[in-house]
N, C-alpha and C positions, 0 to 999 in steps of 0.2 A: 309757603315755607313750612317747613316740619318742625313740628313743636320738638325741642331736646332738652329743655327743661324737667318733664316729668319724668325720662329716665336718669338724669343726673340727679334730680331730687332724692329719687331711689337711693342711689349709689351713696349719697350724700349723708343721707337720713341713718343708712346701715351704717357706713362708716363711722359715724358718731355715735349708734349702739355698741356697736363691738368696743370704740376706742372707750367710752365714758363710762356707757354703764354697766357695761360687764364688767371690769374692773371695779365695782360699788360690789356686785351679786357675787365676784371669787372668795369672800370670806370678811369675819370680824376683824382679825389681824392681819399686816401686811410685812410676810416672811421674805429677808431681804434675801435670803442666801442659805444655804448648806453648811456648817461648821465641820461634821466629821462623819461620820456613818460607823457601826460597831457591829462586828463580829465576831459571837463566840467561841471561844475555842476551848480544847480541853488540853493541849500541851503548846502553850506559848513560843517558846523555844523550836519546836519540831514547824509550827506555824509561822513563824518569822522567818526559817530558813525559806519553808513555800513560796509565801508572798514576797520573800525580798529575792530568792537567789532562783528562784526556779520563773516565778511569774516576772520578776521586775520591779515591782514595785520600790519605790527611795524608802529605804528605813528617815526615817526622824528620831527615834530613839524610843525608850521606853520610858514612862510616865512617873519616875521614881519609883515605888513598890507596891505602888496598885496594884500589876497586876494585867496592865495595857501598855500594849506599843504601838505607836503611831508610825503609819506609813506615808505616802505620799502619791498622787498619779493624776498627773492634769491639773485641774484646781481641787480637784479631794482629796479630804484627809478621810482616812481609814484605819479607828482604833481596832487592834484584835484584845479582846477580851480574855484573859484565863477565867475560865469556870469554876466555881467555887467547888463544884467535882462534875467528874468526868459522866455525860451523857453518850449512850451509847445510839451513834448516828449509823448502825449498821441497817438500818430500815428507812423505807422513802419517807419521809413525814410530809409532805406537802409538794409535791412537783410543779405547784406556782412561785413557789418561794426561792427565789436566787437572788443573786450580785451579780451586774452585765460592767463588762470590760468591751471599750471598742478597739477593735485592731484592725490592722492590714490585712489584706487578702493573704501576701506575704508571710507575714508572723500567727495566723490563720493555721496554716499546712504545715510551719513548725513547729508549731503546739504540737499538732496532730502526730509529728514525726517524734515530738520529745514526753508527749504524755504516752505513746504508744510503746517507746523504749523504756520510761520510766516506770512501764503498767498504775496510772495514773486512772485512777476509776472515772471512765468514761460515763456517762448517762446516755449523753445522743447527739446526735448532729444532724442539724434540720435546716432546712430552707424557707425559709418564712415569705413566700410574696406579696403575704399583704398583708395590712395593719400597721402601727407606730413604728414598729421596729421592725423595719424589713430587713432581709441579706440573708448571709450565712451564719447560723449559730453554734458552736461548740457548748455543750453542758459538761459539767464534769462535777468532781466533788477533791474538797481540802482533806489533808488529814483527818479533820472532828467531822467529815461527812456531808459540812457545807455545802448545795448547790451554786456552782458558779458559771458563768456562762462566757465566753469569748465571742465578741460577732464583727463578721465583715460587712459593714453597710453596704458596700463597691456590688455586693451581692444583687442581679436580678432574672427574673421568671423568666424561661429559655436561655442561661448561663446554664453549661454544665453543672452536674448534682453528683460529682463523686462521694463514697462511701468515706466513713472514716478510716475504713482501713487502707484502702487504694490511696486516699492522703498520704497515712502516713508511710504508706512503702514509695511513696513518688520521691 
């Protein structure tokens, strides 16, 4: 008879590393959740129109006279920030640095057709086939220069890889 204890021991032994004590080894504190994420801007007003009337996002309102307004999208909340003065984002500062939105394949190609009409400062459009976040990415930038990114998960390696421009004239 075949022992099958020693590979189930395996399986068994792992399975109670991953469940118990990695959970001990992710950290001091144990963060239950996400409350808001913050991004600066340098014209509130020009930014709220962005995020609420152009990308979608649910206005919440503005934070009395702070100076922030809160949006809304999935379970995030997303303050934008006025800056206490205006940073000049006409230069790349960091091309790791964004904000990712997940979308449909769909609303994907309509960005593409509505930032293209609105000349909406493109960065790039990439296809990602491997790593965390695979699919189709749209980069772009807000008013204040922000990198933001759109991506279609539904995206994978040997799907067609049109152009952004061919997007947005489809």
């Amino acid at each position: 008879m075949k022992d099958v204890a020693s590979p189930l021991t395996g399986v068994l032994a792992l399975a109670y590393f991953v469940l118990v004590k990695m959970e001990v080894s992710m950290g001091l504190l144990k963060i239950e959740g996400v409350t808001h994420w913050s991004i600066p801007v340098n014209d509130l007003g020009e930014s709220e129109k962005f995020y609420g009337d152009l990308l979608g996002l649910k206005p919440l309102g503005r934070l009395g006279d702070s100076g922030m307004s809160c949006f809304n999208v999935g379970d995030h909340n997303i303050l934008l920030c006025q800056r206490a003065e205006t940073v000049d984002k006409s230069f790349v500062e960091d091309h790791n640095v964004h904000h990712s939105f997940t979308v449909s394949p769909e609303t994907l190609v309509q960005a593409c057709k509505i930032f293209y009409e609105k000349k909406i400062p493109i960065d790039r459009l990439y296809y990602r086939g491997k790593g965390f976040f695979t699919g189709r990415e749209l980069y772009f930038f807000d008013p204040t220069g922000n990198r933001l990114e759109l991506r279609d998960p539904t995206w994978k390696p040997g799907m067609p890889e049109p152009s952004f421009e061919d997007l947005a004239r489809s």
